[in-house]
Residue frames relative to the residue before (quaternion, step in Angstrom):
aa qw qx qy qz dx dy dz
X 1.0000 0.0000 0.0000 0.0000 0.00 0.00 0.00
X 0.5925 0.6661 -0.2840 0.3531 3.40 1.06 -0.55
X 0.3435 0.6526 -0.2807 0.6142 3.67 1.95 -0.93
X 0.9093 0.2356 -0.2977 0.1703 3.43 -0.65 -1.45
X 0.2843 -0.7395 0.4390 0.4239 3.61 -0.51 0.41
X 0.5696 -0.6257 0.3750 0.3788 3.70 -1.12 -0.22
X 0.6776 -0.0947 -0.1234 0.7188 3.46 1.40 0.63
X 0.4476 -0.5642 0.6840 -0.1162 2.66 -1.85 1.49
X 0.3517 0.7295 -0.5524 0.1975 3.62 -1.29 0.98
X 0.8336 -0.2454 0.2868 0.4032 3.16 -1.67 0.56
X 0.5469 -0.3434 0.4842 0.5904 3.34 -0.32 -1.75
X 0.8970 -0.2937 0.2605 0.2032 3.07 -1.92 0.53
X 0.5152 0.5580 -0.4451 0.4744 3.80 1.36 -0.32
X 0.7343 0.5568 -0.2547 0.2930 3.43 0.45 -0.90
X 0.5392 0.6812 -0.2873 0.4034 3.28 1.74 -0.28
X 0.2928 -0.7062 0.6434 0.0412 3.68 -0.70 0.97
X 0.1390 0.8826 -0.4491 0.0096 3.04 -0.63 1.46
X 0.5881 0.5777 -0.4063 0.3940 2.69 1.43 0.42
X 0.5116 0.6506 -0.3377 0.4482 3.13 1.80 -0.29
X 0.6714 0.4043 -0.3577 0.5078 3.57 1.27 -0.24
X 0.6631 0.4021 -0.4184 0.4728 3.67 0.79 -0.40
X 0.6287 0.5463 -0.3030 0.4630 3.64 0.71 -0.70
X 0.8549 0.1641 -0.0339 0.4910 3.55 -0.11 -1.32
X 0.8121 0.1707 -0.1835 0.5270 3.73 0.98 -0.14
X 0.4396 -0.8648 0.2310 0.0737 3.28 1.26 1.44
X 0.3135 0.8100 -0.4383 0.2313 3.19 1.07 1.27
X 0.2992 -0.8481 0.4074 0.1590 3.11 -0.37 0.74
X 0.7867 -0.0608 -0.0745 0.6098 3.91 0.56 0.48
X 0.6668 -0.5305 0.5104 0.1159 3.04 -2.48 0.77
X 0.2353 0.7533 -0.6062 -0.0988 3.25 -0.83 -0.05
X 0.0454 -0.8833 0.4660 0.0233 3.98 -0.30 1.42
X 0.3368 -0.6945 0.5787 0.2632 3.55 -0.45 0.44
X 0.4156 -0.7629 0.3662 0.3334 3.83 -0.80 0.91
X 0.7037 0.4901 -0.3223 0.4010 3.60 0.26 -1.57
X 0.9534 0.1204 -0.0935 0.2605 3.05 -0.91 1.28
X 0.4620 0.5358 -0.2113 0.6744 3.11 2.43 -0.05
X 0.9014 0.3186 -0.0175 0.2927 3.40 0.91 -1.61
X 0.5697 0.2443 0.2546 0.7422 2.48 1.42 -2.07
X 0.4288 -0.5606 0.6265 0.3306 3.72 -1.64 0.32
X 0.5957 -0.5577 0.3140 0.4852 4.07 -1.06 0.76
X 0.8039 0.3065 -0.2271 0.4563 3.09 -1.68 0.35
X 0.6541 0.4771 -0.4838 0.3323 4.21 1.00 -0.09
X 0.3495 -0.7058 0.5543 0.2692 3.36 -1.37 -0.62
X 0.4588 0.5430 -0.3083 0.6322 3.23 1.72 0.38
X 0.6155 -0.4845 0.5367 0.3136 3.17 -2.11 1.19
X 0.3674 -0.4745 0.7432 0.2957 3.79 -1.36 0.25
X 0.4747 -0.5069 0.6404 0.3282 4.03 -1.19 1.13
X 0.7122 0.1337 -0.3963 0.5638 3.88 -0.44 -0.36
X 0.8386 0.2219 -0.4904 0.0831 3.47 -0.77 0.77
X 0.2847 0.8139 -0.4375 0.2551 3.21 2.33 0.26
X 0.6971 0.4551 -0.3643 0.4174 3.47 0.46 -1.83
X 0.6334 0.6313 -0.3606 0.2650 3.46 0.60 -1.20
X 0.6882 0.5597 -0.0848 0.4538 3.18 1.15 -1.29
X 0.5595 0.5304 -0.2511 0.5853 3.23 1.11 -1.01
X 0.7631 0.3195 -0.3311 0.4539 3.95 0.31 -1.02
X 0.6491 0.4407 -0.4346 0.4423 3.55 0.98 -0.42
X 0.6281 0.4767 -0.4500 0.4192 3.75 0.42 0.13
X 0.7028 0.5044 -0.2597 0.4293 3.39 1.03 -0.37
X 0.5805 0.3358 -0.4308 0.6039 3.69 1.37 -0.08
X 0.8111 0.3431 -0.1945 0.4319 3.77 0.34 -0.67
X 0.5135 -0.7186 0.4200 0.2087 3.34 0.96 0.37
X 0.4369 -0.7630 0.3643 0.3071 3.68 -0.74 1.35
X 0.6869 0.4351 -0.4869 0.3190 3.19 0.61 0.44
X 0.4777 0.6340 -0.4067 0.4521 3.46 1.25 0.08
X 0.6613 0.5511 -0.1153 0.4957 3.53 0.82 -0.98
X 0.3682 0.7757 -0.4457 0.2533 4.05 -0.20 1.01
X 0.7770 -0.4713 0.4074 0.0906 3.21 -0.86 0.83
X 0.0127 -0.8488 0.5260 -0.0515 3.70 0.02 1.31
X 0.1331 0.8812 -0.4530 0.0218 3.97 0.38 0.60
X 0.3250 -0.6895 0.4977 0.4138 3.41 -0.94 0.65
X 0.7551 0.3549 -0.3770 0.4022 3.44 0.64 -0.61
X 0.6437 0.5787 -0.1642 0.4730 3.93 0.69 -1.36
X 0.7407 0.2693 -0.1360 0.6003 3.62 0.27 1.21
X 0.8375 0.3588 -0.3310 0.2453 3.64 0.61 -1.47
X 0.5598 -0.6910 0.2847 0.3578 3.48 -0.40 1.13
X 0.4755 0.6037 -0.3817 0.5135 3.72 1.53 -0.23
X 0.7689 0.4313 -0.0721 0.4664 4.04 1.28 -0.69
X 0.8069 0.1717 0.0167 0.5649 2.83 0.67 -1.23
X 0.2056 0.9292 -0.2946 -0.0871 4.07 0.60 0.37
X 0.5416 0.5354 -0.3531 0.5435 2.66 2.04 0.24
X 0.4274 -0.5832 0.5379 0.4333 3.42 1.31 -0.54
X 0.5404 0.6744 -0.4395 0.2449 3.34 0.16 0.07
X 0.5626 0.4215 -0.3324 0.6287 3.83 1.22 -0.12
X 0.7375 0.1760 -0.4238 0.4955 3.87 0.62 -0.19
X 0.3514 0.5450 -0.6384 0.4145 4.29 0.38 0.65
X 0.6931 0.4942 -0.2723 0.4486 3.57 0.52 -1.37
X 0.6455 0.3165 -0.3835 0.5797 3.91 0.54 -0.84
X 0.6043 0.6164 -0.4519 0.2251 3.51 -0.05 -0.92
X 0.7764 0.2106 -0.1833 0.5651 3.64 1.23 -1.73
X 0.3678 0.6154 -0.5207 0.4636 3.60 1.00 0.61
X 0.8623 0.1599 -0.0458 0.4782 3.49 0.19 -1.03
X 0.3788 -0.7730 0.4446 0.2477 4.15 1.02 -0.03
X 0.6596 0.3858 -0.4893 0.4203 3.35 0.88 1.11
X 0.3887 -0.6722 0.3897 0.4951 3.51 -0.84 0.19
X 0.6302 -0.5326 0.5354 0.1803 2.99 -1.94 0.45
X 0.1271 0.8955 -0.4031 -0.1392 3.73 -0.41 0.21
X 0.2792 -0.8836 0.3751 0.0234 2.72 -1.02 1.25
X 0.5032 -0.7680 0.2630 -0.2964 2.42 -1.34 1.88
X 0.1185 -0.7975 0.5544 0.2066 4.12 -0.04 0.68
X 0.7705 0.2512 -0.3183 0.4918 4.22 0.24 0.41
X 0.5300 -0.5409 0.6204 0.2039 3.09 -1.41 1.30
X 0.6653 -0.5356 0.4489 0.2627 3.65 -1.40 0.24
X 0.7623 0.0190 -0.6355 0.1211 2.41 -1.25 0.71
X 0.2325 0.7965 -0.3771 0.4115 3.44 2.31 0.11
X 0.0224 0.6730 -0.7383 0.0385 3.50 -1.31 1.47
X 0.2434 0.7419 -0.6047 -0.1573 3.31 -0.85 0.73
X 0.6370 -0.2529 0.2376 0.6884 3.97 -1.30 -0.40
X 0.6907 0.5118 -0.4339 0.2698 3.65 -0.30 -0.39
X 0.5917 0.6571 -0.1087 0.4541 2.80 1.19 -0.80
X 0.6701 0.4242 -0.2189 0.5685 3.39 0.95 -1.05
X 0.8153 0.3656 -0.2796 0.3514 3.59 0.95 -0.85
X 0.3944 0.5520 -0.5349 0.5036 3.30 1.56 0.16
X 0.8161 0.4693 -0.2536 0.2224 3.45 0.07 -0.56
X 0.5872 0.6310 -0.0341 0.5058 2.90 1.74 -0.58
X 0.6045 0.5316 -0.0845 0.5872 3.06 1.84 -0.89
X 0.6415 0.4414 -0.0886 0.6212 3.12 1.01 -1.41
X 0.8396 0.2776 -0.3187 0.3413 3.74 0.71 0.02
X 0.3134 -0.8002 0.2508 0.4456 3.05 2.05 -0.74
X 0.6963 0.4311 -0.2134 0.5328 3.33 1.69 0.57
X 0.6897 -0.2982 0.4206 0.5084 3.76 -1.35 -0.01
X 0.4044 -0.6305 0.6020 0.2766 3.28 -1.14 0.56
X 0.3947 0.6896 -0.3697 0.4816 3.96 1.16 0.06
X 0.8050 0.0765 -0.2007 0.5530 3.55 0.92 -0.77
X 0.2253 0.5921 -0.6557 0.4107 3.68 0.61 1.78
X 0.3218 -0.6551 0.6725 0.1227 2.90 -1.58 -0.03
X 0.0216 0.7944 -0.5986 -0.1004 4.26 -0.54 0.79
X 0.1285 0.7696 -0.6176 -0.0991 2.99 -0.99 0.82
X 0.1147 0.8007 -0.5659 0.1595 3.24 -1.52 1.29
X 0.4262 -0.7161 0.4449 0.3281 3.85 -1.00 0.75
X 0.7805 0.2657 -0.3803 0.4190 3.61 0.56 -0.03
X 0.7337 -0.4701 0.4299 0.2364 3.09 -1.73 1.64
X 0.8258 0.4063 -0.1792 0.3478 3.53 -0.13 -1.30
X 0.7359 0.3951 -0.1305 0.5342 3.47 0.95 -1.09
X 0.7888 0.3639 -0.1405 0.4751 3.53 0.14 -1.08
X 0.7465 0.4752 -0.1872 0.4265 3.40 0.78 -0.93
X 0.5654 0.4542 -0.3982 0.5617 3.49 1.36 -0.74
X 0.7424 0.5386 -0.3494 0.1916 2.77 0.20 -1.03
X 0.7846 0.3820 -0.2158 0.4380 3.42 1.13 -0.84
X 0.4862 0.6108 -0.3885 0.4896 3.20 1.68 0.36
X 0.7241 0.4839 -0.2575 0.4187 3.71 1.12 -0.84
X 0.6261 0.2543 -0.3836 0.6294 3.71 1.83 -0.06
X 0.7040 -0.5889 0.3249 0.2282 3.73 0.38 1.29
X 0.2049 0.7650 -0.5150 0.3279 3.72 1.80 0.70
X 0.5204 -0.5158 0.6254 0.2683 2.85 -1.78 0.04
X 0.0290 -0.8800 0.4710 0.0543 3.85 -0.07 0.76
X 0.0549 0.7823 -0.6135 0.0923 3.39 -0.92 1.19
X 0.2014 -0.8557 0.4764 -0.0180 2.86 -0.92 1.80
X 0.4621 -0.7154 0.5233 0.0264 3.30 -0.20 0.99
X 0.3278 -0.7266 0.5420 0.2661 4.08 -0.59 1.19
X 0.5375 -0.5633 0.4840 0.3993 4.11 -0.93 0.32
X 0.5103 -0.6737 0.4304 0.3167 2.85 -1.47 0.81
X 0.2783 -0.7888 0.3208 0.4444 3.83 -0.09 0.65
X 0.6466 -0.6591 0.3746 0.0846 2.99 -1.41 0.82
X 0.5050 -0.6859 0.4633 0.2446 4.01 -0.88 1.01
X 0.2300 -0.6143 0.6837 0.3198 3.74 -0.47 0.28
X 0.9297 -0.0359 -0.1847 0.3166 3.04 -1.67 1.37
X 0.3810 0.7827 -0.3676 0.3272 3.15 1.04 1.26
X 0.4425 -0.7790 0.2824 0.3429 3.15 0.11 0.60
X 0.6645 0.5086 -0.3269 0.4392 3.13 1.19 -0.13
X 0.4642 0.7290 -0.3953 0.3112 3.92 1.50 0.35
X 0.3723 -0.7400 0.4269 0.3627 3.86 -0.18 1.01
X 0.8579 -0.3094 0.2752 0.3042 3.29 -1.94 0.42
X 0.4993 -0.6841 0.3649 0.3866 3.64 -0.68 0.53
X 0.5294 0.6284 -0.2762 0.4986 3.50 1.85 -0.24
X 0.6290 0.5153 -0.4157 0.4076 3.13 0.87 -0.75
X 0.5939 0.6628 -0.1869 0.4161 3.42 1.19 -1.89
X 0.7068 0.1860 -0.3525 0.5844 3.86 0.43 -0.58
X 0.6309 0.4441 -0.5072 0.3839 3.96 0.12 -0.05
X 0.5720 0.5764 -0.3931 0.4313 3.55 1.20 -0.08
X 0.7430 0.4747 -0.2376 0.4076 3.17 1.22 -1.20
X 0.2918 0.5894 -0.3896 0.6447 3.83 1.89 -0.38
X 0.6623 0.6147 -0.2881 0.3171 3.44 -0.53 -0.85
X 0.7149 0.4377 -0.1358 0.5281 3.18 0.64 -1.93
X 0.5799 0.6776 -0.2761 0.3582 3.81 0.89 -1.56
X 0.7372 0.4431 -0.1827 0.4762 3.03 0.64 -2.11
X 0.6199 0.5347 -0.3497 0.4555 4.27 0.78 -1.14
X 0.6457 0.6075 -0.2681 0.3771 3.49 0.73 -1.17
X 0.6362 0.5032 -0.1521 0.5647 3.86 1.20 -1.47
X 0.6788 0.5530 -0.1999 0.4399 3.41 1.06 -1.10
């Protein structure tokens, strides 16, 4: 159960967000980038997820709304912060920083978030495309999780993720599918 997100979709237009802050009283975002936001390895909005992004900062307010990276933020990577300043004014949300890598929850965890949001992590919201990482994760601090399909990808583009990354995606799919 931990795999499945709680809604599935196209991409990020299709999301109602005020219907979730408004009528299902959540109170902040949390989005994971590669492939949610931006294509891997950019620093630019993906066009299907600007508008999206753009209305979800406006019902939930930019601070409510931030940026969950394993690498951009995780004090184990980034310890000056200084890779998530750069995403942050690349992309106009904040980055947050963070002591666990995904799909890892600990207590620390919960209270960085919590703190930083002023609420239960229950009335967050995760969105992310990968099953294992993004999705556990927001399933194991009791988020709403919305998983969003990848953006599809350019042969020989620089922006196309690791050939590891690609078969753990495709595992992923196998295991969700059986599930």
């Amino acid at each position: 159960a931990l795999v499945l997100p709680h809604i599935e979709t196209a991409d990020l237009r299709n999301i109602d967000w005020v219907e979730l802050k408004e009528k299902k009283q959540y109170k902040g975002v949390v989005f994971d980038k590669d492939h949610t936001l931006t294509l891997p390895y950019d620093m630019k909005l993906h066009p299907f997820a600007k508008e999206s992004l753009e209305q979800c900062i406006s019902v939930f307010g930019k601070d409510n709304v931030v940026l969950y990276s394993n690498s951009a933020g995780l004090r184990q990577f980034d310890p000056d912060g200084h890779h998530a300043m750069v995403l942050e004014h690349a992309l106009g949300i904040a980055v947050f920083r963070h002591t666990d890598k995904k799909p890892h929850v600990s207590a620390s965890t919960v209270k960085e978030l919590e703190d930083y949001f002023g609420c239960d992590t229950g009335n967050l919201i995760m969105v992310g495309d990968r099953y294992m990482t993004d999705i556990v994760f927001g399933n194991r601090l009791g988020m709403l999780t919305i998983r969003p399909m990848p953006f599809p990808e350019v042969e020989g583009s620089k922006h196309r993720e690791p050939m590891t990354v690609r078969l753990s995606r495709r595992m992923e799919e196998i295991l969700v599918r059986r599930c």
